[in-house]
N, C-alpha and C positions, 0 to 999 in steps of 0.2 A: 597541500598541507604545509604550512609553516609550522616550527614547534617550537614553543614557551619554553619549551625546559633545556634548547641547546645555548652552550655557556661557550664559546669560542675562543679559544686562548691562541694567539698569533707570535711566532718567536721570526726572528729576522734570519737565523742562523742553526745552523745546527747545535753547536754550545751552547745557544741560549737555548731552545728547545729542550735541551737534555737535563739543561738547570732546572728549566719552570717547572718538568711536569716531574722531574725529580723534589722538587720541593714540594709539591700538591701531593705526591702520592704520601714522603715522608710524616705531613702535616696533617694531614687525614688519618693514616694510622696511627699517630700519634692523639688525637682527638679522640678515637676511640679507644684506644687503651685506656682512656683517662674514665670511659663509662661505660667500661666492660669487661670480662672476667677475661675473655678471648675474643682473639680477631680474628679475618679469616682474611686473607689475598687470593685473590683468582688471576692467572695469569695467562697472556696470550700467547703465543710462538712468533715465528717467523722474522723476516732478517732486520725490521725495524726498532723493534724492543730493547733489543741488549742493548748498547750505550745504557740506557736509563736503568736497567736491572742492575748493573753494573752500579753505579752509582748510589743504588738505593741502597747497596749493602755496607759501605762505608757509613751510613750513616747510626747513629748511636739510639737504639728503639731497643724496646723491651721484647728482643724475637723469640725469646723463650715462650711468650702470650700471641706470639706470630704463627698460625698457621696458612703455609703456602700453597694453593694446590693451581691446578689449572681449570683454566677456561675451556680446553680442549687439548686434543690429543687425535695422531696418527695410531690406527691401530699397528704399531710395529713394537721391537724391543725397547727397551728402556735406553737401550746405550744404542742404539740405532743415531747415524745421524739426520734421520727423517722426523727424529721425536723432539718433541715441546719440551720434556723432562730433561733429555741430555742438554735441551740450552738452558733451562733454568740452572741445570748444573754446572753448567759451564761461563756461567753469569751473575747470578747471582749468590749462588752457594761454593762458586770457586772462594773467595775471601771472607766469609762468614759461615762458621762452621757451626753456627749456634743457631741457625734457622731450619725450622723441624717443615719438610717438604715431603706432601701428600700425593704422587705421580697418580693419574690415574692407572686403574687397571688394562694393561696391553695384552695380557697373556693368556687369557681365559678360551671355553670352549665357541663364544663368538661376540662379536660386541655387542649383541643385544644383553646377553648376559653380563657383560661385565660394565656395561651401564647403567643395571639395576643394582650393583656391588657398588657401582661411584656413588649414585641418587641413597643407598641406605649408610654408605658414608656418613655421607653431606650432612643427614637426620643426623647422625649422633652428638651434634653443637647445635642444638635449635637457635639458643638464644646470642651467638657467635656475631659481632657484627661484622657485614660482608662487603670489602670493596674490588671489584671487578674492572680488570683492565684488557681494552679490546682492541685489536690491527679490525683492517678490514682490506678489503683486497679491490681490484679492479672493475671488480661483477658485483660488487656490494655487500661480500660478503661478509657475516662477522664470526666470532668462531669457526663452526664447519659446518656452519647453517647455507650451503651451497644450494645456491638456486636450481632449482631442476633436480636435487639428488632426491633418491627413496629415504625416506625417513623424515623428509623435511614437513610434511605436512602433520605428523604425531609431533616433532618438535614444535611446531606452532600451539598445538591443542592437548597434547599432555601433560599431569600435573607432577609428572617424577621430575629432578631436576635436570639428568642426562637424559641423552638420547640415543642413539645408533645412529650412524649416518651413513649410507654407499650413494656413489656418485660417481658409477664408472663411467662415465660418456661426460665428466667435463674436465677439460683441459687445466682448469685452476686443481681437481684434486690430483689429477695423474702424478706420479705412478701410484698415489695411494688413496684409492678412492673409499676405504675403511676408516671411519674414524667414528669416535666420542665426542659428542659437544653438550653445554649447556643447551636448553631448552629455555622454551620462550618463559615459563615457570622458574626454570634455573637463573633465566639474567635479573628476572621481579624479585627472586632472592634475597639479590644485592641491594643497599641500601646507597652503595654510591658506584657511579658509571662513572668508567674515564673511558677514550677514544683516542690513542696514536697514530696520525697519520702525518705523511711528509710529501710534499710534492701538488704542483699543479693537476696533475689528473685526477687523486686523490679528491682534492678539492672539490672537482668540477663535480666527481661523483657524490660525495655528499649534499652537495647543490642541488644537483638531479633528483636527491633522494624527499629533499622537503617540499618538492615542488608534485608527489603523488602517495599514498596509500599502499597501495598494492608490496604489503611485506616478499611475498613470493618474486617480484622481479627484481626487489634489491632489498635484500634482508637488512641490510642496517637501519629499515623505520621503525625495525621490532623497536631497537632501542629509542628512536624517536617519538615512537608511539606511550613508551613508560611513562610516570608521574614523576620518575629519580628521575634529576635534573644530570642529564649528560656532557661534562666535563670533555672539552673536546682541544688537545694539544697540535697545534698544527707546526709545521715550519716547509720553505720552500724546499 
């Protein structure tokens, strides 16, 4: 599988990286503010993000028409430092107090339930336009679409937008194999795909990934597989 809709963006540096795709997310929301009542941002966790979160909030957008929420989530506390929420807090909304952020639900009686809390969320801005920003990890993961976990195959083929996820037997969820993610329904939501990645491994595995099909053994062709053209930020 080769795919048509991957757009590869190459930074030399890490600075330059954090400009490019700091300006593409800026200029994107920015675009849609301009033809829409509300926007929506979906964000991703883990240690590659912040720099650019960070920078996104210096920049001068109508965040009042800015709704933040995530792409996923560790089912732990809020203020946990296992949780996507405490880095958005700690990144993006440490120096912008004017942006109104949507944590998913951690606290409920299990994440199935509080998955169906996110997904009737999500309904209440149908007409919200959506841009969604994704890591992907070693194994191909994107969100907490983890290969081999329970729940991955209803996240393929259900139409809510979260999902549950457990994955206790891999190594990439340990020590928290509970979580919330988008659904393959929840990433078609979006109406724009971005991709963060940094590093030669990184690379090799996205490589890997348009050279087969089979979403189950490296979940990032979900995203290859869409019609939204996937914005993909690379630096060594």
């Amino acid at each position: 599988m080769r795919s048509n809709n991957l757009r590869l963006h190459v930074s030399a540096d890490e600075s330059s990286w954090i400009a490019s795709a700091t300006d593409a997310l800026a200029n994107a929301l920015a675009l849609d503010l301009a033809t829409h009542p509300c926007v929506r941002l979906l964000l991703s966790g883990g240690s590659t993000p912040g720099p650019i979160y960070c920078a996104l909030a210096t920049r001068a957008l109508e965040w009042a028409r800015i709704d933040v929420g995530l792409v996923d989530d560790r089912w732990v506390a809020h203020d946990s430092p296992a949780s996507n929420a405490r880095l958005i807090r700690e990144t993006l909304l440490r120096t912008n107090t004017a942006i109104a952020f949507l944590p998913l639900p951690t606290s409920g009686k299990s994440t199935e339930a509080d998955a169906r809390r996110a997904s009737e969320a999500f309904a209440l801005t149908p007409d919200a336009a959506c841009t969604a920003v994704f890591g992907m990890g070693p194994d191909g993961h994107i969100a907490s679409l983890i290969p081999g976990s329970d729940g991955f195959a209803e996240a393929v083929q259900s139409s809510d937008v979260y999902v549950a996820i457990h994955a206790p037997d891999s190594n990439v969820a340990a020590p928290w194999p509970d979580r919330i993610s988008l659904s393959r329904a929840g990433i078609a939501r979006a109406q724009r795909h971005m991709l963060l990645i940094r590093g030669d491994e990184k690379r090799a595995v996205l490589e890997r990934a348009l050279e087969g099909d089979d979403v189950g053994e490296l979940p990032i062709r979900l995203l290859l597989q869409e019609s939204t053209p996937l914005d993909v930020y690379w630096c060594p």
